[in-house]
GUMI-919702 format. One record per residue: residue number from 0; residue in three letters; chain; z, y, x of N, C-alpha, C, O in turn. Coordinates in steps of 0.05 Angstrom, whole numbers. Example, Ala and Ser with C-alpha at 12.3 -4.5 7.8 and 13.67 -1.06 7.14 Angstrom:
REM residues 2
@gutor->0 | drenmi->ala | bagu->A | n.Z->156 | n.Y->-114 | n.X->264 | ca.Z->156 | ca.Y->-90 | ca.X->246 | c.Z->156 | c.Y->-66 | c.X->264 | o.Z->169 | o.Y->-66 | o.X->285
@gutor->1 | drenmi->ser | bagu->A | n.Z->142 | n.Y->-45 | n.X->257 | ca.Z->143 | ca.Y->-21 | ca.X->273 | c.Z->157 | c.Y->1 | c.X->258 | o.Z->161 | o.Y->23 | o.X->268
This chain:
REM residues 63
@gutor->0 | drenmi->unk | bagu->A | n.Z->0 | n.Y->-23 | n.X->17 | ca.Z->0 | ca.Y->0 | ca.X->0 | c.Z->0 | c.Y->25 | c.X->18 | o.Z->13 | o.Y->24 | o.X->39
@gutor->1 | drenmi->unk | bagu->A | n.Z->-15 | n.Y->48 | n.X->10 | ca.Z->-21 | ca.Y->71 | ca.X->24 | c.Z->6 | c.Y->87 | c.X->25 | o.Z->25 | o.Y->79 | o.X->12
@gutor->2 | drenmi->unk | bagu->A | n.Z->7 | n.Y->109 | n.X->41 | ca.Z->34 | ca.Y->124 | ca.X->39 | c.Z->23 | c.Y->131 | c.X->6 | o.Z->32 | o.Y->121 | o.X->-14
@gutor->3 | drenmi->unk | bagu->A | n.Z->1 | n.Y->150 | n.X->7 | ca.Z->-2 | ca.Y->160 | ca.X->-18 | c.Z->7 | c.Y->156 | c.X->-47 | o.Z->16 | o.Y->170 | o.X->-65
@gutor->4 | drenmi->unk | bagu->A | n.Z->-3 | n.Y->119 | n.X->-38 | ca.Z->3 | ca.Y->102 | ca.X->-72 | c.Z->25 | c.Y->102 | c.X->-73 | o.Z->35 | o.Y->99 | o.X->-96
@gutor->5 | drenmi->unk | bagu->A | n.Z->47 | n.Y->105 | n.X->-47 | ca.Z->63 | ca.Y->96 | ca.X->-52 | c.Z->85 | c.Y->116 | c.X->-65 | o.Z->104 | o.Y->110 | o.X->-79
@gutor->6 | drenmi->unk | bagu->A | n.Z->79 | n.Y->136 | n.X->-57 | ca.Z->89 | ca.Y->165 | ca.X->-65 | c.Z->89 | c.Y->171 | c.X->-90 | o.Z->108 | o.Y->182 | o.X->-101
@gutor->7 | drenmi->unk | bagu->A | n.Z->64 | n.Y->164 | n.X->-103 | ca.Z->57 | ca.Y->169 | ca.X->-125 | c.Z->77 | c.Y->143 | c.X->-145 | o.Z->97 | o.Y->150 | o.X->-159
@gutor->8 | drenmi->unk | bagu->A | n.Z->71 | n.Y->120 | n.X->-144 | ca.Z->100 | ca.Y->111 | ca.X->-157 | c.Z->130 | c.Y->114 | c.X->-147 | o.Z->147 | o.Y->103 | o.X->-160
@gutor->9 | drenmi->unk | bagu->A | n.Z->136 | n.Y->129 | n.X->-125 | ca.Z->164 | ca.Y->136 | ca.X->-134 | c.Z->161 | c.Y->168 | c.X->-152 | o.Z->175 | o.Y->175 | o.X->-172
@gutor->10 | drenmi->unk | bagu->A | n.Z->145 | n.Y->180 | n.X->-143 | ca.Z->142 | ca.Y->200 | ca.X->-161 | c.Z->143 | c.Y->194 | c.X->-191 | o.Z->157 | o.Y->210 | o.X->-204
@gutor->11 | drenmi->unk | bagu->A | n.Z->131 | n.Y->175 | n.X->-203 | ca.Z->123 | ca.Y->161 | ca.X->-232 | c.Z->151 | c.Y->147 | c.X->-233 | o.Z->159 | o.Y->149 | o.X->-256
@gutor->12 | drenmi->unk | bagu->A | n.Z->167 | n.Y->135 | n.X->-221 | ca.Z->192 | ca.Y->132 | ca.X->-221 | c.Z->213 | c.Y->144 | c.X->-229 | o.Z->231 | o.Y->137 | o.X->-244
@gutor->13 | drenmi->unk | bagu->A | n.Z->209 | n.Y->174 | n.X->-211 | ca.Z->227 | ca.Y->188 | ca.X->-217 | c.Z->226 | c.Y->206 | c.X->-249 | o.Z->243 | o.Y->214 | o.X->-264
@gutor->14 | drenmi->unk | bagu->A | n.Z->197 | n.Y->206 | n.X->-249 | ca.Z->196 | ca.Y->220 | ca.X->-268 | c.Z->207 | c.Y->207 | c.X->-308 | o.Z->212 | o.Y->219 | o.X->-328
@gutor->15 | drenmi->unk | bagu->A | n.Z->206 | n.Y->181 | n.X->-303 | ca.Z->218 | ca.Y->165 | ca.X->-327 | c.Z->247 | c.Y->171 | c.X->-336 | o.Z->262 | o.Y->174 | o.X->-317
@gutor->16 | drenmi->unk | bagu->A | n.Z->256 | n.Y->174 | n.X->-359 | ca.Z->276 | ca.Y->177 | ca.X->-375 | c.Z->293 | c.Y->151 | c.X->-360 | o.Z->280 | o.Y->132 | o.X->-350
@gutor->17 | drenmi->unk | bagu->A | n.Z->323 | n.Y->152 | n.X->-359 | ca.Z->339 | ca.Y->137 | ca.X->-356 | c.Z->339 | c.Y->108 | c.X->-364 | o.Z->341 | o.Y->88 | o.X->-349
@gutor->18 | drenmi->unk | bagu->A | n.Z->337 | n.Y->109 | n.X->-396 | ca.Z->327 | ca.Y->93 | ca.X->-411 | c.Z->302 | c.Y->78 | c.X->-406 | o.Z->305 | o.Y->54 | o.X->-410
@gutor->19 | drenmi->unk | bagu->A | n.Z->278 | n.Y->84 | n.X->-399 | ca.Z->266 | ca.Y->78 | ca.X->-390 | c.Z->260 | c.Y->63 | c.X->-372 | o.Z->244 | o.Y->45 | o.X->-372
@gutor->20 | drenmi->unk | bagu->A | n.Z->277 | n.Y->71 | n.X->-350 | ca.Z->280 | ca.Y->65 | ca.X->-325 | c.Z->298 | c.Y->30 | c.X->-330 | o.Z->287 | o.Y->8 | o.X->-327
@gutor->21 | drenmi->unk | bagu->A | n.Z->323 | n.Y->34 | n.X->-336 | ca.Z->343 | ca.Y->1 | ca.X->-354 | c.Z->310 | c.Y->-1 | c.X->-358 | o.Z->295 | o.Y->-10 | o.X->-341
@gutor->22 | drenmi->unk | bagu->A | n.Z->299 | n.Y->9 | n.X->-387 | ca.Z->277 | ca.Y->-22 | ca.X->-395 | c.Z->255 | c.Y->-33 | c.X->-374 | o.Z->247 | o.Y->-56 | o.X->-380
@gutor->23 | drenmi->unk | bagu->A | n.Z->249 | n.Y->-26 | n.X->-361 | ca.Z->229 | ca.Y->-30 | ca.X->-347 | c.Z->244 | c.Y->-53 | c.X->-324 | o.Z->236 | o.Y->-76 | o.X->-321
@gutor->24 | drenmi->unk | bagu->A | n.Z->266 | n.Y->-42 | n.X->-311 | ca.Z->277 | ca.Y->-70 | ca.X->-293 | c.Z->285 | c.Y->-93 | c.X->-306 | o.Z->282 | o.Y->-116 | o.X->-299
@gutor->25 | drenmi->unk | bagu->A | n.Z->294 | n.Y->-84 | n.X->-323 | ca.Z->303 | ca.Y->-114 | ca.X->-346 | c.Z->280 | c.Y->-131 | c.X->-363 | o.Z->282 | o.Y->-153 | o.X->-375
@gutor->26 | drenmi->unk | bagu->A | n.Z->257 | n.Y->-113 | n.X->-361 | ca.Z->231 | ca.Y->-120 | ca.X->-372 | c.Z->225 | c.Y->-142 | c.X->-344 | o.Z->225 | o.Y->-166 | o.X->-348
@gutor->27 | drenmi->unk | bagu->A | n.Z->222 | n.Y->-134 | n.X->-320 | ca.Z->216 | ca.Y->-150 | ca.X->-296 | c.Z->239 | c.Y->-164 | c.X->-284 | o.Z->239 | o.Y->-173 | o.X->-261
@gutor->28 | drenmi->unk | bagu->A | n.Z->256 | n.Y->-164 | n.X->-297 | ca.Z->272 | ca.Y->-188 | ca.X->-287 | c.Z->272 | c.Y->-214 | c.X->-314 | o.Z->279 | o.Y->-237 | o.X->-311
@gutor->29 | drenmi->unk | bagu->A | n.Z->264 | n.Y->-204 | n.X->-332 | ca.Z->263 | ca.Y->-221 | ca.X->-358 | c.Z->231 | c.Y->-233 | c.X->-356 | o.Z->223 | o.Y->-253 | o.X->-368
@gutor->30 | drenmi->unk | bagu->A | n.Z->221 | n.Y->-224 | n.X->-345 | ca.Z->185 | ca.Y->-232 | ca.X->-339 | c.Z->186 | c.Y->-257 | c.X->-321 | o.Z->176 | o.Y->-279 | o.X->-325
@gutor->31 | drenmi->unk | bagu->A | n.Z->207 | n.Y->-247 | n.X->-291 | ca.Z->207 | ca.Y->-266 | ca.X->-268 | c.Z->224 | c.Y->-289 | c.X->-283 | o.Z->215 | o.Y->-312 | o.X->-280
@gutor->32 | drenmi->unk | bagu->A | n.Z->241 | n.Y->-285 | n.X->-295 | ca.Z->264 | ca.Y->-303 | ca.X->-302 | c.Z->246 | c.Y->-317 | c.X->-321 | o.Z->247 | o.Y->-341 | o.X->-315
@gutor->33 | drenmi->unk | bagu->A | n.Z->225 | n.Y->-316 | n.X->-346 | ca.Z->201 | ca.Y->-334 | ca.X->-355 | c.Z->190 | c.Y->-346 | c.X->-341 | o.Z->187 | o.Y->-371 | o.X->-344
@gutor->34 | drenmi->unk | bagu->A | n.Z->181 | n.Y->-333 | n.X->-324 | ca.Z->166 | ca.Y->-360 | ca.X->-294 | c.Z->178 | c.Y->-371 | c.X->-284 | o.Z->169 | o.Y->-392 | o.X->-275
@gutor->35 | drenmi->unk | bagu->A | n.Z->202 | n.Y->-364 | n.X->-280 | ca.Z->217 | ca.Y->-375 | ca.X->-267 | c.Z->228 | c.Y->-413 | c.X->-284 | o.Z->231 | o.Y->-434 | o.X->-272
@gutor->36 | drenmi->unk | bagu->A | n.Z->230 | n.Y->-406 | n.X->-309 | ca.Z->231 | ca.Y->-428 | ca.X->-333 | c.Z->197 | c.Y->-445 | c.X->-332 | o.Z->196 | o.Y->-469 | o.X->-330
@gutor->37 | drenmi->unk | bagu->A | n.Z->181 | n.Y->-433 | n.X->-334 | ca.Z->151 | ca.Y->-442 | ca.X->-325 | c.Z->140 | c.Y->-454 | c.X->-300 | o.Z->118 | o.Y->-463 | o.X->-296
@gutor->38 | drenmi->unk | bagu->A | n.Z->166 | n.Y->-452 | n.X->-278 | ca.Z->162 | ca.Y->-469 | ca.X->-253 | c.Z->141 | c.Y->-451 | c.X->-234 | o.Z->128 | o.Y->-461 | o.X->-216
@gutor->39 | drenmi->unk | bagu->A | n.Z->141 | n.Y->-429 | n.X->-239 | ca.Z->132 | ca.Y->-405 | ca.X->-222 | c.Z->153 | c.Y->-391 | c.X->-208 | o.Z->171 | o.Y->-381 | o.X->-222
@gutor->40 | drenmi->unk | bagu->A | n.Z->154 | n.Y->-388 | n.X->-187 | ca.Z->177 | ca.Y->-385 | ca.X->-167 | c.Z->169 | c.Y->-352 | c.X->-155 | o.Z->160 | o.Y->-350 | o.X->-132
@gutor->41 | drenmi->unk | bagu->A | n.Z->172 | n.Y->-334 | n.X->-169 | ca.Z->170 | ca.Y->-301 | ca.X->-159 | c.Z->196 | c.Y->-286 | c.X->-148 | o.Z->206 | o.Y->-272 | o.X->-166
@gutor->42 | drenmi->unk | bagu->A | n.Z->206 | n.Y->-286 | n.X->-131 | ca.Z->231 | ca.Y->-282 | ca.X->-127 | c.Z->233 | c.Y->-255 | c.X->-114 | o.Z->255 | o.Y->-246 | o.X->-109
@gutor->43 | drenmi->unk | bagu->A | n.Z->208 | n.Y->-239 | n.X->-108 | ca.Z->205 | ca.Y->-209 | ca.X->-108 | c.Z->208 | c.Y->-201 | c.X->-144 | o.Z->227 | o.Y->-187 | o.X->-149
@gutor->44 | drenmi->unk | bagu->A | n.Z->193 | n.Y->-208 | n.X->-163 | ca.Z->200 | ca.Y->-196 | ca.X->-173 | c.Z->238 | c.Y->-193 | c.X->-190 | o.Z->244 | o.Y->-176 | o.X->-207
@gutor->45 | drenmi->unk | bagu->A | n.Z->257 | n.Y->-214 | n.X->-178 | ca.Z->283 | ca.Y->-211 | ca.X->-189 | c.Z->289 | c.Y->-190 | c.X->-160 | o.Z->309 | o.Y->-176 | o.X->-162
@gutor->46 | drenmi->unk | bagu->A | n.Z->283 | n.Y->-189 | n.X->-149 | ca.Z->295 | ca.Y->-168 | ca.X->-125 | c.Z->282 | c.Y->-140 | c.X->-125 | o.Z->295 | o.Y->-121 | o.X->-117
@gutor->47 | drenmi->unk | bagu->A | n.Z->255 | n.Y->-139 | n.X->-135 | ca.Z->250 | ca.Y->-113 | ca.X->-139 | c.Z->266 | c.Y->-106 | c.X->-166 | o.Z->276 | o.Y->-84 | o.X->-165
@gutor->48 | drenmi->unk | bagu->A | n.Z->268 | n.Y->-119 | n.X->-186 | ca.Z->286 | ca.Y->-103 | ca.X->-220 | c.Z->319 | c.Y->-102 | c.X->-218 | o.Z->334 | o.Y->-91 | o.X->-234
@gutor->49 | drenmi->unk | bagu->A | n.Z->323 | n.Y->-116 | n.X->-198 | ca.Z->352 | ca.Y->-110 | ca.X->-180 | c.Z->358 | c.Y->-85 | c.X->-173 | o.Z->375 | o.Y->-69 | o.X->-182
@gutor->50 | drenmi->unk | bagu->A | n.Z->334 | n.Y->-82 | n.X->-144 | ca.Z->345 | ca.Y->-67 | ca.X->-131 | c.Z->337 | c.Y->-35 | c.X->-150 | o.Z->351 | o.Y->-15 | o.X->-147
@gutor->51 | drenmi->unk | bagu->A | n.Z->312 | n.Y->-33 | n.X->-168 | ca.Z->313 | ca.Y->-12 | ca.X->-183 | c.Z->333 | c.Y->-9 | c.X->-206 | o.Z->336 | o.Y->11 | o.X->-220
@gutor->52 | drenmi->unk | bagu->A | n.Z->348 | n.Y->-36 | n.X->-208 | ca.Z->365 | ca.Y->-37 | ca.X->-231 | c.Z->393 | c.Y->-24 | c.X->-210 | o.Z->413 | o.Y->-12 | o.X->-220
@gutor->53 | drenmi->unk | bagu->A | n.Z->391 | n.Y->-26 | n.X->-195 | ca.Z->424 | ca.Y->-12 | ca.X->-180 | c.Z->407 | c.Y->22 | c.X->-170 | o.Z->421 | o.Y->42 | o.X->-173
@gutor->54 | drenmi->unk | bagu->A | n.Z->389 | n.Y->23 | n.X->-164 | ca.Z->380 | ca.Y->51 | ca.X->-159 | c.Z->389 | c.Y->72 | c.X->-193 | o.Z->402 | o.Y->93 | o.X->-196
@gutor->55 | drenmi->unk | bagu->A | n.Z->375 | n.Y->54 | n.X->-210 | ca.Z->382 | ca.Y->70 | ca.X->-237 | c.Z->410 | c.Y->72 | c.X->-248 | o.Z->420 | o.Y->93 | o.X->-257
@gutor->56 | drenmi->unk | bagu->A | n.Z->425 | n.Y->45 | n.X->-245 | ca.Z->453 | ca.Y->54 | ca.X->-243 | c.Z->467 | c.Y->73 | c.X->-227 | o.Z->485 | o.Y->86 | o.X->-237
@gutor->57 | drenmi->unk | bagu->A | n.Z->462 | n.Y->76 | n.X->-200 | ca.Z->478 | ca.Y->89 | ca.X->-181 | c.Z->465 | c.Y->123 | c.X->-188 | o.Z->478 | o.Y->142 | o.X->-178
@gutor->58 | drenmi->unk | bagu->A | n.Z->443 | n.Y->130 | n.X->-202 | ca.Z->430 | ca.Y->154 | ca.X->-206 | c.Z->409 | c.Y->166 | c.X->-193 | o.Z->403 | o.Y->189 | o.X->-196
@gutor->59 | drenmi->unk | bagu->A | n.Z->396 | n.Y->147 | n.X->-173 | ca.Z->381 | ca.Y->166 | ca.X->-145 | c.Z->355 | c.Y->172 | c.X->-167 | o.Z->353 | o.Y->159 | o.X->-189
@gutor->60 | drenmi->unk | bagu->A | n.Z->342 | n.Y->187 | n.X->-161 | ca.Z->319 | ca.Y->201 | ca.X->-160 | c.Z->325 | c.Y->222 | c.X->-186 | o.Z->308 | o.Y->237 | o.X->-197
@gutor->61 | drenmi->unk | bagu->A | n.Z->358 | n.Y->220 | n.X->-196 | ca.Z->360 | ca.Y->241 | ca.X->-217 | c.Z->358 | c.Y->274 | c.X->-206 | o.Z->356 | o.Y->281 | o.X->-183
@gutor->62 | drenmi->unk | bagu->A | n.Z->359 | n.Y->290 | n.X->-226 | ca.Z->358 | ca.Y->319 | ca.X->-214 | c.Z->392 | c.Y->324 | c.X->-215 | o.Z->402 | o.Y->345 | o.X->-206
């Protein structure tokens, strides 16, 4: 991923409602955790809705 792209989704990150932010990690840890039941083994995606699930609790990218 480019610096650019990559900028641009924390930017699109930051810019989401709180709420938002909970549905979306819980959306991708509920997605991995289906494959995970389906015998599909994605274990970035329970560590990426983690670690944005503790970013959105702890508050970073708030104003």
């Amino acid at each position: 991923m480019h610096g650019s792209a990559l900028l641009a989704v924390i930017h699109w990150w930051c810019d989401l409602t709180k709420w938002r932010r909970y549905a979306f990690c819980l959306a991708l840890i509920a997605a991995d955790t289906v494959l995970a039941f389906a015998g599909k083994q994605w274990f970035a995606g329970w560590a990426v809705g983690l670690v944005l699930l503790g970013c959105t609790f702890l508050g970073v990218g708030e104003d």
